[in-house]
Chimera marker file (.cmm) of the C-alpha trace (Angstrom):
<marker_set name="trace">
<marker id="1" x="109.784" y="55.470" z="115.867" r="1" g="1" b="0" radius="0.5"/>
<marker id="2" x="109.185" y="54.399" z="119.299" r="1" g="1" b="0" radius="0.5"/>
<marker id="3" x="105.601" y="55.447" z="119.405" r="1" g="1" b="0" radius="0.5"/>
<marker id="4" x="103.213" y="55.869" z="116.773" r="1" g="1" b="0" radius="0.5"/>
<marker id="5" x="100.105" y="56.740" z="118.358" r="1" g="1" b="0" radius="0.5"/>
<marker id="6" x="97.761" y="56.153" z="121.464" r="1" g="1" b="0" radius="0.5"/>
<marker id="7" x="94.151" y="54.295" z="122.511" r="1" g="1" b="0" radius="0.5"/>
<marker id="8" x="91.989" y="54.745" z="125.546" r="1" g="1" b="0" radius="0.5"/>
<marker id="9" x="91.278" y="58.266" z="125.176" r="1" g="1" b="0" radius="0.5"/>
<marker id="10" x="89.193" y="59.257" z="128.261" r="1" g="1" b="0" radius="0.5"/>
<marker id="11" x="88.651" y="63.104" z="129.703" r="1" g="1" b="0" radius="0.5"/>
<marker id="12" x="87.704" y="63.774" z="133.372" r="1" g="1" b="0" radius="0.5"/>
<marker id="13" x="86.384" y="67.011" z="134.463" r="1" g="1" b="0" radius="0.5"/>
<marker id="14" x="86.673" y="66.953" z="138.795" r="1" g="1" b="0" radius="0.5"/>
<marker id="15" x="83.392" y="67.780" z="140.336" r="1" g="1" b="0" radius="0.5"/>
<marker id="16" x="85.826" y="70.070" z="142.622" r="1" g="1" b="0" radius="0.5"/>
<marker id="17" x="86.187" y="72.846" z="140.534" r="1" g="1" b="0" radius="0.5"/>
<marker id="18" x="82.541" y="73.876" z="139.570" r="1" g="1" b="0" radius="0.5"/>
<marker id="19" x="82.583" y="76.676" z="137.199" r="1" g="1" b="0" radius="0.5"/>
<marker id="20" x="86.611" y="75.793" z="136.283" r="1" g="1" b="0" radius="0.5"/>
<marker id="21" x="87.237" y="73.118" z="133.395" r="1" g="1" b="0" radius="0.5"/>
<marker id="22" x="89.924" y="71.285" z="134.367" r="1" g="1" b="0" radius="0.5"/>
<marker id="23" x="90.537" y="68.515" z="132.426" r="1" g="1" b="0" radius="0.5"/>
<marker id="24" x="92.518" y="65.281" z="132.950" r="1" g="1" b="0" radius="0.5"/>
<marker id="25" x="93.177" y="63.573" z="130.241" r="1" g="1" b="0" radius="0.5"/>
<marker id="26" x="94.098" y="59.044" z="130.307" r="1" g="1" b="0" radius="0.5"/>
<marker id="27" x="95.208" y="57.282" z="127.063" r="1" g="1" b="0" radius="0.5"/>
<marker id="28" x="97.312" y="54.383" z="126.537" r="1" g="1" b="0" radius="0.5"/>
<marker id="29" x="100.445" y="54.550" z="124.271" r="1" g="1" b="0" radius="0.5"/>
<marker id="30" x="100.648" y="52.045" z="121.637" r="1" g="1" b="0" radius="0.5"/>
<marker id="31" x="104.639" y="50.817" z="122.984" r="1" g="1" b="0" radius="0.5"/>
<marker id="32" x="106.117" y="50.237" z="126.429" r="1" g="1" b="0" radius="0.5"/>
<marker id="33" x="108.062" y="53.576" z="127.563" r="1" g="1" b="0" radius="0.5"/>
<marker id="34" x="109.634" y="52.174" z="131.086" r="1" g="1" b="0" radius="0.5"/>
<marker id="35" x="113.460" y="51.954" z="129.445" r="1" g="1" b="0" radius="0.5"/>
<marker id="36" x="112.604" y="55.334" z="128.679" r="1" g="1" b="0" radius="0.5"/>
<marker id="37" x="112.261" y="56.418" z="132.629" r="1" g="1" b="0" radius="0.5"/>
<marker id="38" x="115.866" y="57.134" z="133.099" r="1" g="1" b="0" radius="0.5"/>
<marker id="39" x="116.349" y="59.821" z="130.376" r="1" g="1" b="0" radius="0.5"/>
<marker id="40" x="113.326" y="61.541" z="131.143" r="1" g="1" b="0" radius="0.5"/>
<marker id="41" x="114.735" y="61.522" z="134.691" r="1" g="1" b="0" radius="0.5"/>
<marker id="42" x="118.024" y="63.067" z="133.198" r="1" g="1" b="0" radius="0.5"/>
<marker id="43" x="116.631" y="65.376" z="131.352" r="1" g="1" b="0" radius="0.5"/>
<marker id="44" x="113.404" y="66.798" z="133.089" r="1" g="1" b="0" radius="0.5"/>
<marker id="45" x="113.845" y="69.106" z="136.097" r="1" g="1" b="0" radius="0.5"/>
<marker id="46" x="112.032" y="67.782" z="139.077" r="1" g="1" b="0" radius="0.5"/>
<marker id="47" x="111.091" y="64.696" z="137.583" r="1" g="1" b="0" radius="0.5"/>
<marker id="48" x="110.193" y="61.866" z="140.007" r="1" g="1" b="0" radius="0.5"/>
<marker id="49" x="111.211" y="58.347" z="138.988" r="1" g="1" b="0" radius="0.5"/>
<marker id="50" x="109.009" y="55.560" z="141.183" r="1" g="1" b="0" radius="0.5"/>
<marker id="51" x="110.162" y="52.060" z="140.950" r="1" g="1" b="0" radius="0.5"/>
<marker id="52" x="108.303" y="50.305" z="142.973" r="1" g="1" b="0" radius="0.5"/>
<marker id="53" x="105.103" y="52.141" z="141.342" r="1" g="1" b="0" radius="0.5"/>
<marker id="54" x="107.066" y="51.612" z="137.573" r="1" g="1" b="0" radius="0.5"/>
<marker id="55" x="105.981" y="55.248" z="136.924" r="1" g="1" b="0" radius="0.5"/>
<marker id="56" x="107.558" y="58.533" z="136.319" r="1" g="1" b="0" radius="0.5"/>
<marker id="57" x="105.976" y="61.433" z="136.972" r="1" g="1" b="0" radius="0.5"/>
<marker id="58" x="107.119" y="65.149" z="135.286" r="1" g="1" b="0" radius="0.5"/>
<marker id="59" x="106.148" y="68.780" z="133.894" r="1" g="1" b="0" radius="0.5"/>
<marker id="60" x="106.320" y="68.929" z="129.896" r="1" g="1" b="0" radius="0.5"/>
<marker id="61" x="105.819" y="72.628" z="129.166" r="1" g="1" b="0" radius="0.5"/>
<marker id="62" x="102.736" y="73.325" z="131.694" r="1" g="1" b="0" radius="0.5"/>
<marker id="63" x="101.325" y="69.982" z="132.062" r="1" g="1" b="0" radius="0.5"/>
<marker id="64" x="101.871" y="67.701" z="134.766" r="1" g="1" b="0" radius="0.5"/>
<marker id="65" x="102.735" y="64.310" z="133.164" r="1" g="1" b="0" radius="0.5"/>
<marker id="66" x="102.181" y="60.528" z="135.082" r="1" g="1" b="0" radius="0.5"/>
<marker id="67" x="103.462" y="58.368" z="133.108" r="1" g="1" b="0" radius="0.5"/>
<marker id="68" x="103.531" y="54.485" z="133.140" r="1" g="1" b="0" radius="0.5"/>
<marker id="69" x="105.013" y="52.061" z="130.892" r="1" g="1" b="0" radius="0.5"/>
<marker id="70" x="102.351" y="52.087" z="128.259" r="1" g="1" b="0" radius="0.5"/>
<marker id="71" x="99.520" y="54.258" z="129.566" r="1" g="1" b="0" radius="0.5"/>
<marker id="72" x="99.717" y="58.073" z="130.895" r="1" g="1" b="0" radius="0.5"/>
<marker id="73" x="97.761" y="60.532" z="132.634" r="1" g="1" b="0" radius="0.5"/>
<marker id="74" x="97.778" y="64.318" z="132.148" r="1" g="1" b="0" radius="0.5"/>
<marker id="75" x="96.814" y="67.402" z="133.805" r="1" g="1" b="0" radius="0.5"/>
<marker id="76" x="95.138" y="70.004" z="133.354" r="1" g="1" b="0" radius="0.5"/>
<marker id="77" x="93.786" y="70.642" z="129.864" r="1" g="1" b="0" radius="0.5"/>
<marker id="78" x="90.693" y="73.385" z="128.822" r="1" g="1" b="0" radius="0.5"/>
<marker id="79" x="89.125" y="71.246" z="126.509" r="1" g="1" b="0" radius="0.5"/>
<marker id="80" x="89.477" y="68.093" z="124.239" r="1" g="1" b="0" radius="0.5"/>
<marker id="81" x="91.621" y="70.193" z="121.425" r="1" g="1" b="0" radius="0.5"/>
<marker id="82" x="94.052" y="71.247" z="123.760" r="1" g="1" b="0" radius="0.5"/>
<marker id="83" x="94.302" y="67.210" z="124.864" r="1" g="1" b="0" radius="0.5"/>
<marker id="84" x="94.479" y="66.043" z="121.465" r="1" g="1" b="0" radius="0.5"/>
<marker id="85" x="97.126" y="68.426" z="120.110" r="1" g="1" b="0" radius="0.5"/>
<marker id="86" x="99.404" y="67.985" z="123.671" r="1" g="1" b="0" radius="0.5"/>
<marker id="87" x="99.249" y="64.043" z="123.322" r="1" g="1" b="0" radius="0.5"/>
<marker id="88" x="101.071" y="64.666" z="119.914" r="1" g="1" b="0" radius="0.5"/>
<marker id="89" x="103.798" y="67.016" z="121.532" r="1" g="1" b="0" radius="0.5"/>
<marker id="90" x="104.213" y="64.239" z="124.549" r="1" g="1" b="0" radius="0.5"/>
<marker id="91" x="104.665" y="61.301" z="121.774" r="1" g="1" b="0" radius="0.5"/>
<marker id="92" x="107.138" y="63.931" z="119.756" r="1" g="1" b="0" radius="0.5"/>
<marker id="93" x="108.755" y="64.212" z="123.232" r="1" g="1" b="0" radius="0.5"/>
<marker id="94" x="109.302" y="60.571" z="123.683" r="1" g="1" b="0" radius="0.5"/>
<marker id="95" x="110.352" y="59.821" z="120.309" r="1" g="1" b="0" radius="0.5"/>
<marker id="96" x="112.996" y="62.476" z="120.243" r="1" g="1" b="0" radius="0.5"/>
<marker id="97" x="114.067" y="61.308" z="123.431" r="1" g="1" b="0" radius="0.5"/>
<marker id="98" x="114.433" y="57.811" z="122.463" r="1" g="1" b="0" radius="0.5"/>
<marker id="99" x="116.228" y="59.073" z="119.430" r="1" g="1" b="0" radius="0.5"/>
<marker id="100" x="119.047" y="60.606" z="121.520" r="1" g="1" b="0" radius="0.5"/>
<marker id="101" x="119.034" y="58.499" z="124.543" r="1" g="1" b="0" radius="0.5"/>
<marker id="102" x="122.749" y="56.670" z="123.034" r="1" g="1" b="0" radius="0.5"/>
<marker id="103" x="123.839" y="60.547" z="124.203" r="1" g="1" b="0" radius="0.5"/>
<marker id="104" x="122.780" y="60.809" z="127.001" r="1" g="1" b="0" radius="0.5"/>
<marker id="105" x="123.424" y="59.915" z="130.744" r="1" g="1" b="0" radius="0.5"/>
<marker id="106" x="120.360" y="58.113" z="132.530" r="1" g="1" b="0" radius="0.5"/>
<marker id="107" x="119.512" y="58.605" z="135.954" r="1" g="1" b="0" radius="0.5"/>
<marker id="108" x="118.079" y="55.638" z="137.744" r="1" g="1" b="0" radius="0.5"/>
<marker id="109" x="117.950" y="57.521" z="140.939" r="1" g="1" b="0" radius="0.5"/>
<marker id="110" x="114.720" y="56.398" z="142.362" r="1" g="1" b="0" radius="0.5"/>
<marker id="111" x="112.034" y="59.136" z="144.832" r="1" g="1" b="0" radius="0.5"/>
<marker id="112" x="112.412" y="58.014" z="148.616" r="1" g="1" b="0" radius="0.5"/>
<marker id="113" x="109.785" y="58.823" z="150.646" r="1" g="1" b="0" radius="0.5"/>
<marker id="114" x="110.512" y="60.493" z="153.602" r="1" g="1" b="0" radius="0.5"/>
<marker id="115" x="110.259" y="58.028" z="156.628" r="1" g="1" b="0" radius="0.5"/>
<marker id="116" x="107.257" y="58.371" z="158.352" r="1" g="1" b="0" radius="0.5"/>
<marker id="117" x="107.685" y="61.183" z="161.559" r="1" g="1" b="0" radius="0.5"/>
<marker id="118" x="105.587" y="58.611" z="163.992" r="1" g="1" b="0" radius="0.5"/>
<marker id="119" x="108.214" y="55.457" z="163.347" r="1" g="1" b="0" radius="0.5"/>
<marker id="120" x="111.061" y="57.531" z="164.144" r="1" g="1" b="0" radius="0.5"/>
<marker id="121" x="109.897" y="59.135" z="167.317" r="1" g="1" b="0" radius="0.5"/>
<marker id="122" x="108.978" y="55.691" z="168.224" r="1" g="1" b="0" radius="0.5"/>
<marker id="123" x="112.634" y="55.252" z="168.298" r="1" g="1" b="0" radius="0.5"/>
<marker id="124" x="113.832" y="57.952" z="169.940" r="1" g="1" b="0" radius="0.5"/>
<marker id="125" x="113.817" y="58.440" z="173.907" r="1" g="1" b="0" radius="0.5"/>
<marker id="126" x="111.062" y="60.176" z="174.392" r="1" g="1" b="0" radius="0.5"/>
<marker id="127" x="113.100" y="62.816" z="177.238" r="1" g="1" b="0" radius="0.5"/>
<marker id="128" x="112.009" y="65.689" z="175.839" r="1" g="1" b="0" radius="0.5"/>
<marker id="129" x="115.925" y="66.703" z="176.954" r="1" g="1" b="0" radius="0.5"/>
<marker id="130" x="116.271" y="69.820" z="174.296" r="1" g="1" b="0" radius="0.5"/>
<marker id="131" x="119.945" y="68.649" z="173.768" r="1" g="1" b="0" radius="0.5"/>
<marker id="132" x="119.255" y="68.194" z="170.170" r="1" g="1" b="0" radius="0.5"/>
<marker id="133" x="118.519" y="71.916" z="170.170" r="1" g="1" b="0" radius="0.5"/>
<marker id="134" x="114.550" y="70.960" z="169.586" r="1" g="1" b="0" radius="0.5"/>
<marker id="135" x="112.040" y="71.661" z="171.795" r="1" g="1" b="0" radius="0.5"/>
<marker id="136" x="110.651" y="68.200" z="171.939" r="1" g="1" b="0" radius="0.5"/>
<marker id="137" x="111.461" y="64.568" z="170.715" r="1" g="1" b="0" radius="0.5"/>
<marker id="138" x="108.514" y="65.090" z="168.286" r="1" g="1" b="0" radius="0.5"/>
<marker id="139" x="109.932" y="67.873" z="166.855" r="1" g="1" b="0" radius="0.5"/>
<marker id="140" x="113.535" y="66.109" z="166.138" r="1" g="1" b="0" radius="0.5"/>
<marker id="141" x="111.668" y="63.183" z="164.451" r="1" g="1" b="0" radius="0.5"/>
<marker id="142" x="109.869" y="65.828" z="162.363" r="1" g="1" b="0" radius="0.5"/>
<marker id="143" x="112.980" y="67.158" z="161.013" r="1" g="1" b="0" radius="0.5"/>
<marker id="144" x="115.051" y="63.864" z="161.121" r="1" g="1" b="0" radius="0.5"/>
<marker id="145" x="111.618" y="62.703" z="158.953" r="1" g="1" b="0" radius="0.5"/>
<marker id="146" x="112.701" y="65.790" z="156.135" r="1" g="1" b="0" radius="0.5"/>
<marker id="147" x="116.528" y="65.115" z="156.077" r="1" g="1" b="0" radius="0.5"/>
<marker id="148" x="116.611" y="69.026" z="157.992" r="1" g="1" b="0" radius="0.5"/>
<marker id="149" x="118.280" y="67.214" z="161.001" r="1" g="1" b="0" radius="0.5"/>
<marker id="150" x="121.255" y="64.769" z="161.887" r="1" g="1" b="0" radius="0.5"/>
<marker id="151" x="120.520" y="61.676" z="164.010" r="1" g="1" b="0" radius="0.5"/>
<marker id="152" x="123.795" y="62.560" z="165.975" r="1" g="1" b="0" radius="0.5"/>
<marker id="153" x="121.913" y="65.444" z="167.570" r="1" g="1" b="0" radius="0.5"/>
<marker id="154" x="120.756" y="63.110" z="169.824" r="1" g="1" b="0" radius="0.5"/>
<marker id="155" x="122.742" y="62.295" z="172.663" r="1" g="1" b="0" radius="0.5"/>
<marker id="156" x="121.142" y="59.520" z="174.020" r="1" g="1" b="0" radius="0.5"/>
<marker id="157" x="120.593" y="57.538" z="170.393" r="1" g="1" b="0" radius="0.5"/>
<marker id="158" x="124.320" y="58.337" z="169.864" r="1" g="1" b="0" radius="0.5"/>
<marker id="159" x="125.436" y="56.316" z="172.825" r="1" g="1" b="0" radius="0.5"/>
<marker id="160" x="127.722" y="53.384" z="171.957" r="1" g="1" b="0" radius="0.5"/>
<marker id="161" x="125.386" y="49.944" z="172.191" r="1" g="1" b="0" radius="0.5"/>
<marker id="162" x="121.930" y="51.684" z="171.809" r="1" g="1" b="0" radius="0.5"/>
<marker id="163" x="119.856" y="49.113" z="169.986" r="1" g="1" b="0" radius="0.5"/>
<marker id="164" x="117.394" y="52.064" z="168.021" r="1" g="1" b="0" radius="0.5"/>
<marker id="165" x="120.322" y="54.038" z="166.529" r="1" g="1" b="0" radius="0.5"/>
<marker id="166" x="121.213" y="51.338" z="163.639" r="1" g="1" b="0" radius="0.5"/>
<marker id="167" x="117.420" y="50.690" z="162.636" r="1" g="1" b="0" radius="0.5"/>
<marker id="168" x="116.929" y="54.734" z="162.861" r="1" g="1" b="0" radius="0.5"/>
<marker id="169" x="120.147" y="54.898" z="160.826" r="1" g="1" b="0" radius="0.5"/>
<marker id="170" x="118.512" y="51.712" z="158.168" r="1" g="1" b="0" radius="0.5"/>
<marker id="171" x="114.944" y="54.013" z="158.144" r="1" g="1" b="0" radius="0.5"/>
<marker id="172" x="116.552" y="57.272" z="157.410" r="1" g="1" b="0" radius="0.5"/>
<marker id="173" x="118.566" y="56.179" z="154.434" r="1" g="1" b="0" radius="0.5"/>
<link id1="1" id2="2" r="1" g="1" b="0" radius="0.2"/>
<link id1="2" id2="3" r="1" g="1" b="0" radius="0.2"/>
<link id1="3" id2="4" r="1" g="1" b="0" radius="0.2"/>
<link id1="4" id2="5" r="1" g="1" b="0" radius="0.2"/>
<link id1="5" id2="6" r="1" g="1" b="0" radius="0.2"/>
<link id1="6" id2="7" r="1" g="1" b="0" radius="0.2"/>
<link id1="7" id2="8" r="1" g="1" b="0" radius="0.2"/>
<link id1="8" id2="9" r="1" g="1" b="0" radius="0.2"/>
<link id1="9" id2="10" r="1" g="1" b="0" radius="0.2"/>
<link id1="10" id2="11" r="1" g="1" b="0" radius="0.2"/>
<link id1="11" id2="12" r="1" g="1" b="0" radius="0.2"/>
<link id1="12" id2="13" r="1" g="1" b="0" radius="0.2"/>
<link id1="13" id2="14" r="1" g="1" b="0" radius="0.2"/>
<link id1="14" id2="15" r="1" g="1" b="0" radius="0.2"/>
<link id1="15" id2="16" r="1" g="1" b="0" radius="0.2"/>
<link id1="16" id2="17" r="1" g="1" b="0" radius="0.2"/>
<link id1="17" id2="18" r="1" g="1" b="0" radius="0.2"/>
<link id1="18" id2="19" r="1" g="1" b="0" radius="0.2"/>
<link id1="19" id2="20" r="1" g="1" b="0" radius="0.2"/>
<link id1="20" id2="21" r="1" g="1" b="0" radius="0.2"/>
<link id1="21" id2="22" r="1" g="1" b="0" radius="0.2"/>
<link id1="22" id2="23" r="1" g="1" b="0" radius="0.2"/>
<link id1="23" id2="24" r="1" g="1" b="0" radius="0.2"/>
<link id1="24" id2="25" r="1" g="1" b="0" radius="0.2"/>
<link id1="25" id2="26" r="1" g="1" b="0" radius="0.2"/>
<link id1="26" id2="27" r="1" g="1" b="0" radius="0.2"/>
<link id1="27" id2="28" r="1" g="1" b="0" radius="0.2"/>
<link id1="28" id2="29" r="1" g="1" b="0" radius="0.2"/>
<link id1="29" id2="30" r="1" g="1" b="0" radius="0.2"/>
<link id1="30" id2="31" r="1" g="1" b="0" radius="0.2"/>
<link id1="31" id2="32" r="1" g="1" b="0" radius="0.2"/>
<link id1="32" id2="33" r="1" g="1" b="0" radius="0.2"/>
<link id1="33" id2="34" r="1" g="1" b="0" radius="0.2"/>
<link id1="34" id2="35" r="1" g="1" b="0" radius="0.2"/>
<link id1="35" id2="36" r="1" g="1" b="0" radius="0.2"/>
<link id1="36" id2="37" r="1" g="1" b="0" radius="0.2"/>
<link id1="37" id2="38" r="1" g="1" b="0" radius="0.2"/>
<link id1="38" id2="39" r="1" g="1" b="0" radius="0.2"/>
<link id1="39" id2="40" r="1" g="1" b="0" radius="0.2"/>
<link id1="40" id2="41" r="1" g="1" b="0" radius="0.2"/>
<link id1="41" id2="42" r="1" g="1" b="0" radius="0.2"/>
<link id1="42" id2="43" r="1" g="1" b="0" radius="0.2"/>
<link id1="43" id2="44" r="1" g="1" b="0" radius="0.2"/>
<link id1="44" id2="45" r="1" g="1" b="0" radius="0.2"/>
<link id1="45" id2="46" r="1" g="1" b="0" radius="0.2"/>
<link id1="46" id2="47" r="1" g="1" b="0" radius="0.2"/>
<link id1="47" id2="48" r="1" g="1" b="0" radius="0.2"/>
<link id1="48" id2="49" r="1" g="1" b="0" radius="0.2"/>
<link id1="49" id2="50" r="1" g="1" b="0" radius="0.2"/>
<link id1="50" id2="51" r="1" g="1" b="0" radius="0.2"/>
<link id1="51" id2="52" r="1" g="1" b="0" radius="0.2"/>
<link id1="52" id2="53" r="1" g="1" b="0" radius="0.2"/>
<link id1="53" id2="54" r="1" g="1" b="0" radius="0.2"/>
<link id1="54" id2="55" r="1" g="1" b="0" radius="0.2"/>
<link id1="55" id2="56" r="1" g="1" b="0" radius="0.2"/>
<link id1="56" id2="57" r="1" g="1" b="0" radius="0.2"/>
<link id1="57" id2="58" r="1" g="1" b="0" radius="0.2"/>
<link id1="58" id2="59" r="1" g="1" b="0" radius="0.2"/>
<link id1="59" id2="60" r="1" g="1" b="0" radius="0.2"/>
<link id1="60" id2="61" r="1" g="1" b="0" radius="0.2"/>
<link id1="61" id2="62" r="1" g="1" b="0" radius="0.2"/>
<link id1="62" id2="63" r="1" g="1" b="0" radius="0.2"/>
<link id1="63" id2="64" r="1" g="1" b="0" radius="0.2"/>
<link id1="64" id2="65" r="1" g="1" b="0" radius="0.2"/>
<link id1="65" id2="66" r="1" g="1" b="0" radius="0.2"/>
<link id1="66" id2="67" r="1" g="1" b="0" radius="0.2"/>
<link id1="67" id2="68" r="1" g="1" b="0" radius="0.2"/>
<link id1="68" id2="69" r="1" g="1" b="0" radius="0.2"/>
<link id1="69" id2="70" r="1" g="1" b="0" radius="0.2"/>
<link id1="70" id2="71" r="1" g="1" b="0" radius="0.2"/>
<link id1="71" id2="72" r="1" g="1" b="0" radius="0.2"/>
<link id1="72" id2="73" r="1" g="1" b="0" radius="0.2"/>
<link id1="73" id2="74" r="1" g="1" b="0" radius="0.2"/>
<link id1="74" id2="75" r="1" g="1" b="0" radius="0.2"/>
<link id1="75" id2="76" r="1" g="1" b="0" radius="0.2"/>
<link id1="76" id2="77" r="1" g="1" b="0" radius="0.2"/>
<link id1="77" id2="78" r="1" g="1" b="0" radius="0.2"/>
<link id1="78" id2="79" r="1" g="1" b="0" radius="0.2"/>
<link id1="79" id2="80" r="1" g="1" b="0" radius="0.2"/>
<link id1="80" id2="81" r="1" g="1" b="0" radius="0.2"/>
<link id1="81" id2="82" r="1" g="1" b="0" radius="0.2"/>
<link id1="82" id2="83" r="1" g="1" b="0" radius="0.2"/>
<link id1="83" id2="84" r="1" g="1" b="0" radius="0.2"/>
<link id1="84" id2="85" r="1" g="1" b="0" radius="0.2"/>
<link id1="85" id2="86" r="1" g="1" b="0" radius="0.2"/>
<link id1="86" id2="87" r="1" g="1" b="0" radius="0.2"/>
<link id1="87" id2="88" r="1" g="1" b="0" radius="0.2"/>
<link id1="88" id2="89" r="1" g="1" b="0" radius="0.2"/>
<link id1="89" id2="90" r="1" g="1" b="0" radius="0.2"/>
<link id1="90" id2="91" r="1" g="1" b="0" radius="0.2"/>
<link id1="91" id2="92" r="1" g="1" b="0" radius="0.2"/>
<link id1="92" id2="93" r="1" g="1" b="0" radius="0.2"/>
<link id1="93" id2="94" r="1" g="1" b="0" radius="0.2"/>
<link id1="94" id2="95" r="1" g="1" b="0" radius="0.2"/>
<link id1="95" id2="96" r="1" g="1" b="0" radius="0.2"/>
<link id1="96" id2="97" r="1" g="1" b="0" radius="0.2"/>
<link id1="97" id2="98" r="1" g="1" b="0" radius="0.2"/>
<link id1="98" id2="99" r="1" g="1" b="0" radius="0.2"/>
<link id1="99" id2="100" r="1" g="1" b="0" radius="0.2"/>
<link id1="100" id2="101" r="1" g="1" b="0" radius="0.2"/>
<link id1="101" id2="102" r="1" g="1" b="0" radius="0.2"/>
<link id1="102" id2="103" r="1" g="1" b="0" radius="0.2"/>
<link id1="103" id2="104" r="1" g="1" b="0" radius="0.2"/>
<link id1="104" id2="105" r="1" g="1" b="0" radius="0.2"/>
<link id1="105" id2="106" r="1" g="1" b="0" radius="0.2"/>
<link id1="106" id2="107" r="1" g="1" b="0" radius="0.2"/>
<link id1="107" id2="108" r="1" g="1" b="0" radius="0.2"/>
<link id1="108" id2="109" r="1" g="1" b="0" radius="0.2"/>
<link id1="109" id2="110" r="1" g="1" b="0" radius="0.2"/>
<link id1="110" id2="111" r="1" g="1" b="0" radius="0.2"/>
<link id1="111" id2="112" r="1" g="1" b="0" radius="0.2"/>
<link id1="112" id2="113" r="1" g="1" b="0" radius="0.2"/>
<link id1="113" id2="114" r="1" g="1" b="0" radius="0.2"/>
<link id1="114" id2="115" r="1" g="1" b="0" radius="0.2"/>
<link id1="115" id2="116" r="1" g="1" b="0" radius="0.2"/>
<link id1="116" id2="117" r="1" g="1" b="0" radius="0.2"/>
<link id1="117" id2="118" r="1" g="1" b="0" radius="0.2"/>
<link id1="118" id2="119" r="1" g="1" b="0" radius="0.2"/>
<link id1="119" id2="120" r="1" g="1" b="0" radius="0.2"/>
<link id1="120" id2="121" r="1" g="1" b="0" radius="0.2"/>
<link id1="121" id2="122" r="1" g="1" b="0" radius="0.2"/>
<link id1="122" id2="123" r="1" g="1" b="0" radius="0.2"/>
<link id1="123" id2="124" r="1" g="1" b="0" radius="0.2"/>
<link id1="124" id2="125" r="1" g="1" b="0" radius="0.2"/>
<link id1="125" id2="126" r="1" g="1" b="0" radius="0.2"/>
<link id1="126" id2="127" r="1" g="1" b="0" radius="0.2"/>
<link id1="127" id2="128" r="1" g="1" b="0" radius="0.2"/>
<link id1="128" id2="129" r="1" g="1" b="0" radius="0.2"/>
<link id1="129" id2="130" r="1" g="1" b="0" radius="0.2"/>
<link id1="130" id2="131" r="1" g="1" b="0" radius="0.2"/>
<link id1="131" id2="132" r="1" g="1" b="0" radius="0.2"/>
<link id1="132" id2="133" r="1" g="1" b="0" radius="0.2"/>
<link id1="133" id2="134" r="1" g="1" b="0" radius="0.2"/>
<link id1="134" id2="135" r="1" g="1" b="0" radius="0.2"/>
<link id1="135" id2="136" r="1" g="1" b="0" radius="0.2"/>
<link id1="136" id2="137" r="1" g="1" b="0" radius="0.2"/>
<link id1="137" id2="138" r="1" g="1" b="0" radius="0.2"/>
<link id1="138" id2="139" r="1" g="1" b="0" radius="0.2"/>
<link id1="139" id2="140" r="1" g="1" b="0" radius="0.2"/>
<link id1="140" id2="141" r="1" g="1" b="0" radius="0.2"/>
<link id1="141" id2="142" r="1" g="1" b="0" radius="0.2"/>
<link id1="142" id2="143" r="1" g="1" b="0" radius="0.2"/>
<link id1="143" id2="144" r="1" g="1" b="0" radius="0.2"/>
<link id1="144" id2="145" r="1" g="1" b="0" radius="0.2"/>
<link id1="145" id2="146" r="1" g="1" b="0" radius="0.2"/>
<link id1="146" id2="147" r="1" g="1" b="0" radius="0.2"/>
<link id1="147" id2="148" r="1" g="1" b="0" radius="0.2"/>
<link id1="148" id2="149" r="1" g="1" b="0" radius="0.2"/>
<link id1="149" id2="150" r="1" g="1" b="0" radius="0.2"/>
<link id1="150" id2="151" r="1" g="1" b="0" radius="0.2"/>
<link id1="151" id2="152" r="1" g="1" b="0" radius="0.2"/>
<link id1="152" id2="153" r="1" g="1" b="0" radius="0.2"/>
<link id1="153" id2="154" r="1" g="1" b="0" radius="0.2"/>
<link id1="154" id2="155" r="1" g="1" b="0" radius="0.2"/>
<link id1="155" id2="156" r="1" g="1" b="0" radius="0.2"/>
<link id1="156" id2="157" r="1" g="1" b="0" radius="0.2"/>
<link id1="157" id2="158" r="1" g="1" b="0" radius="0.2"/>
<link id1="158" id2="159" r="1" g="1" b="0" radius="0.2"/>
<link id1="159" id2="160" r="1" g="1" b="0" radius="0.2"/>
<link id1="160" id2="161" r="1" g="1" b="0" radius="0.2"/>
<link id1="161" id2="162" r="1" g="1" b="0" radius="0.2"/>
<link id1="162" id2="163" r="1" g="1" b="0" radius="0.2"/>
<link id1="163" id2="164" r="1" g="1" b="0" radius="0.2"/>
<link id1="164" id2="165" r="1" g="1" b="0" radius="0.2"/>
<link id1="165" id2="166" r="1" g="1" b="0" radius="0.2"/>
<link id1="166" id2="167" r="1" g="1" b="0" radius="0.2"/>
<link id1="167" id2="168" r="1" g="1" b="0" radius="0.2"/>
<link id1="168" id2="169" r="1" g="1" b="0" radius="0.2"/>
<link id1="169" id2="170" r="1" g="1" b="0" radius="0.2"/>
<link id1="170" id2="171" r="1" g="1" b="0" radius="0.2"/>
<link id1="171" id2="172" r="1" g="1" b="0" radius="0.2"/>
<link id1="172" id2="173" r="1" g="1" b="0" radius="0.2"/>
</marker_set>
């Protein structure tokens, strides 16, 4: 058994949501979960694996789940029972998981930010030319930003020798 219990315990109600008890709940676990990341990633919808943050963060039934190689934060709970008796389903979870991870296929794909809209438009022309079929530059970073666009849209980043299309090409990737 991977993990046989957890420390820490702390419960946060947000001053937000007067008159609503939401709860977040922070423990640590009492073993490092990170070679765990990768199977959770295979096997949770939606999960998003960070790397550079070592954290992965999921759903688990109707809890949103942030979890870090030995500590974890959870979302939203009504009161300290319902904390207490998820924290045992979440450690079931993980064992089961690390139980069966020999059959299973991790995924080590990592969550990409998008690249920021204002870096890209910096690198575009600035014409306003509507020959990428958007009304203005702004608008073509925007989607370029979101993956909804192709940098080959634009004509005048396309052109053979322009110096902005390879480091537009390095940020979108």
């Amino acid at each position: 058994m991977l993990v046989k219990g957890y420390t820490d315990l702390s419960v946060q109600t947000p001053d937000c949501r007067v008159g609503v008890p939401v709860w977040t709940a922070n423990f640590r676990l009492d073993a490092d979960v990170t070679h765990l990341f990768p199977y959770i990633n295979a096997v949770v919808e939606d999960a998003v694996y960070h790397e550079n943050h070592s954290c992965i963060i999921f759903s688990l039934g109707d809890r949103n789940c942030s979890l870090y190689p030995d500590r974890v934060k959870i979302v939203p709970f009504l009161d300290r029972d319902e904390i207490v008796d998820f924290i045992g389903k979440l450690i079931d979870f993980l064992n089961d998981l690390d139980s069966k991870k020999d059959s299973i296929e991790p995924s080590f794909k990592k969550y990409k930010p998008p690249a920021p809209v204002i870096e890209i438009f910096k690198l575009l022309p600035k014409t306003n030319c509507k020959k990428c079929s958007y009304a203005t530059c702004m608008a073509f970073a925007a989607e370029l930003s979101q993956g909804n666009a192709e940098l080959e849209q634009c004509q005048d980043i396309s052109k053979p020798g322009n110096e902005n299309s390879s480091i537009l090409k390095s940020l979108l990737e």
